[in-house]
N, C-alpha and C positions, 0 to 999 in steps of 0.2 A: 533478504526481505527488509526493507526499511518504509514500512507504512507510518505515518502521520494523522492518528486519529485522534480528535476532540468530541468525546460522549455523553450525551446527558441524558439524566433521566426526564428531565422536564428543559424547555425551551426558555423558561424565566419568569417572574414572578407578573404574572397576567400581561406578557411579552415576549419577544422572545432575544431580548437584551444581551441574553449568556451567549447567545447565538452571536449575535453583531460582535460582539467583543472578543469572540474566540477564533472569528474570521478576521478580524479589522486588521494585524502584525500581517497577513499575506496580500493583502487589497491597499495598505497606504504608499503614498509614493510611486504607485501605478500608473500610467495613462490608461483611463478607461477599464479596470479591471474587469471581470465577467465571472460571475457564480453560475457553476452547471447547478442548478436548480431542478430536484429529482422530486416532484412530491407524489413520487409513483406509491404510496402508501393510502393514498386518498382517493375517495369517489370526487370527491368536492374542490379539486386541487384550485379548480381557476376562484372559488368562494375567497380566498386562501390569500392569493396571487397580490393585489392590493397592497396588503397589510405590508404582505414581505418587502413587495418594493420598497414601501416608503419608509420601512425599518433601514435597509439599506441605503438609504437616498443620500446622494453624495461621498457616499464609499464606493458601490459597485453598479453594477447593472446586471442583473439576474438574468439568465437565460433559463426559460422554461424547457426542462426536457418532458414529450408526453410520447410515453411508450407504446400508443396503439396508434398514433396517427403520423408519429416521425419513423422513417428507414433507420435500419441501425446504421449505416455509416454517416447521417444526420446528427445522431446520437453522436458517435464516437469525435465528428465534429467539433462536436460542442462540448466535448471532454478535454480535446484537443486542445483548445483555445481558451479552456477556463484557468482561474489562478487558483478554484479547489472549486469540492463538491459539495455540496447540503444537500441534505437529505431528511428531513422532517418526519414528525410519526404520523399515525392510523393505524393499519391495518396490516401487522408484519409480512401474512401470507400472502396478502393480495401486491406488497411493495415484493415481495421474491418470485412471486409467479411473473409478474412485468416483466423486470431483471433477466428473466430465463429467456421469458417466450420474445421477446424482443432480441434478444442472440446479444446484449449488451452488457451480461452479466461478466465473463471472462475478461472480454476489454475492460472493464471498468474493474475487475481486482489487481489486474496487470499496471494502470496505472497507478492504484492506491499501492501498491509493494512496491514501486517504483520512485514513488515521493510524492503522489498530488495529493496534499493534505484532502483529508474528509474532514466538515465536521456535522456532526447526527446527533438527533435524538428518539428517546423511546424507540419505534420501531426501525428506527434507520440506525439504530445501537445494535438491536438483536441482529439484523441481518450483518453486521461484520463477523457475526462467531463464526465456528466450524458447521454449525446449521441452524436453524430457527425454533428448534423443540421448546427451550424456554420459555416461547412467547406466550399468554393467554389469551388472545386475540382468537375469535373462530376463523374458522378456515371455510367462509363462506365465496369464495373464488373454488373450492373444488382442487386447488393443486394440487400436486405430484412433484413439485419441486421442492425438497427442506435443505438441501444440502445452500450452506451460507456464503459468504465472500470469502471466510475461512484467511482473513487478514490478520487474524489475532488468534492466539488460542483460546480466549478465555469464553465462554456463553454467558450472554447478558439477558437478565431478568429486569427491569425498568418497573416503575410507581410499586416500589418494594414500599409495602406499608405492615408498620411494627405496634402493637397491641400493648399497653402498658405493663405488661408482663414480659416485651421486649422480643414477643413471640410474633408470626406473619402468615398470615394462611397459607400464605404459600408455600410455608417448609416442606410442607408433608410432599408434596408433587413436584418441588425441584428436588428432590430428598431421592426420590423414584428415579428421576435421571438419571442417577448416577447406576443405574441398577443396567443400564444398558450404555451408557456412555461414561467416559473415565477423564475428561477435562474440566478442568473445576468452572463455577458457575458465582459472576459478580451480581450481585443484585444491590440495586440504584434504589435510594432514597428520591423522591422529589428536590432537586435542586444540588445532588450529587455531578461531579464531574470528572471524568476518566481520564486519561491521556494517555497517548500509546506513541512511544518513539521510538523506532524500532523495536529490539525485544526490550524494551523499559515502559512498563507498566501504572501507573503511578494515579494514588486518589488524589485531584488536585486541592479540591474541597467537598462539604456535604458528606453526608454519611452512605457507608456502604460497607456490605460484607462479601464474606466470599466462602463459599460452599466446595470445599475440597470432597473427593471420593473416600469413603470410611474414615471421616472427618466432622466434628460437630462445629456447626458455621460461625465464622472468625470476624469481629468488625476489624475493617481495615482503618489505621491510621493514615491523617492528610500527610502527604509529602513521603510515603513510605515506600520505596519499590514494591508492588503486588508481585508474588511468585507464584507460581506453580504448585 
């Protein structure tokens, strides 16, 4: 497995800059390069649509993937033919349920272990783990889908926020995870960023920690291999 993934917990600072810049090294010196374009995370994805292009303007050209109105060999298309994927947040449950019921979720980790760099945030982070449990997002789609892209071992927690006593609400209930699951859990800072190449793990910048099984949670150092 040799996936290629670029993580954040936030898209950039009222932009989404970190985004353009962490695709830019696979789109320059392209003719005409193409973003598979997933904002299957969203109700509001075309409100969206705009923005992203002209973020990209003169780097690529976005191809919109919408999972209820394209066939999946449309989809797999346009996997086909891109030079990497984005994948934006929302609504973790509602971007895996798509993924499933569109039959484009297996194609699309087939080619991320195969080298088509990703790059995601928030909820397009959680769905690379081994499943989506992390996420706090309701599960107002009703799914039955959690199992992840499973591209990575680790399960990502996103807008991880620390209380001046360096505590997060959310200890206590990613803390329970591990009560039924045994893969440790990275939790994303605003303006934290991941990197996964191959099995090489690594905070590139931004603050982040990592919640091992019968383990009290660890900040990770920039430039550090993340383990296991």
């Amino acid at each position: 497995m040799s996936p290629n993934l670029h993580l954040f917990s936030s898209p950039g600072h009222n932009d989404i800059s970190d985004i353009v810049e962490a695709c830019r090294p696979y789109l320059e010196d392209k003719d005409d390069p193409v973003i598979a374009y997933m904002p299957l995370a969203s109700l509001y994805a075309e409100k969206w649509l705009e923005a992203n292009e002209s973020a990209f303007k003169g780097l690529a050209r976005l191809q919109m993937v919408n999972a209820e109105l394209m066939r999946q060999k449309e989809i797999e298309n346009i996997l086909r033919d891109s030079s990497l994927v984005y994948i934006p947040g929302g609504n973790t449950f509602l971007l895996n349920h798509r993924l499933y019921v569109s039959g484009i979720s297996l194609y699309l980790k087939k080619k991320i272990q195969a080298g088509l760099p990703l790059v995601a945030f928030s909820a397009g982070a959680v769905v690379c783990g081994p499943n989506i449990f992390t996420s706090k997002d309701m599960n107002t789609v009703g799914t039955n889908y959690f199992d992840g892209l499973n591209v990575t071992l680790f399960n990502f927690s996103p807008h991880y926020p620390l209380d001046s006593f360096g505590q997060s609400v959310k200890d206590e209930w990613l803390a329970d995870y591990h009560f039924f699951h045994d893969n440790p859990v990275i939790m994303m800072s605003d303006g934290a960023y991941v990197k996964v190449d191959g099995k090489k793990t690594t905070l590139v910048r931004g603050e982040a920690w990592i919640l091992r099984k019968d383990h009290e949670k660890e900040k990770l150092e920039e430039g550090r291999l993340i383990t296991l």
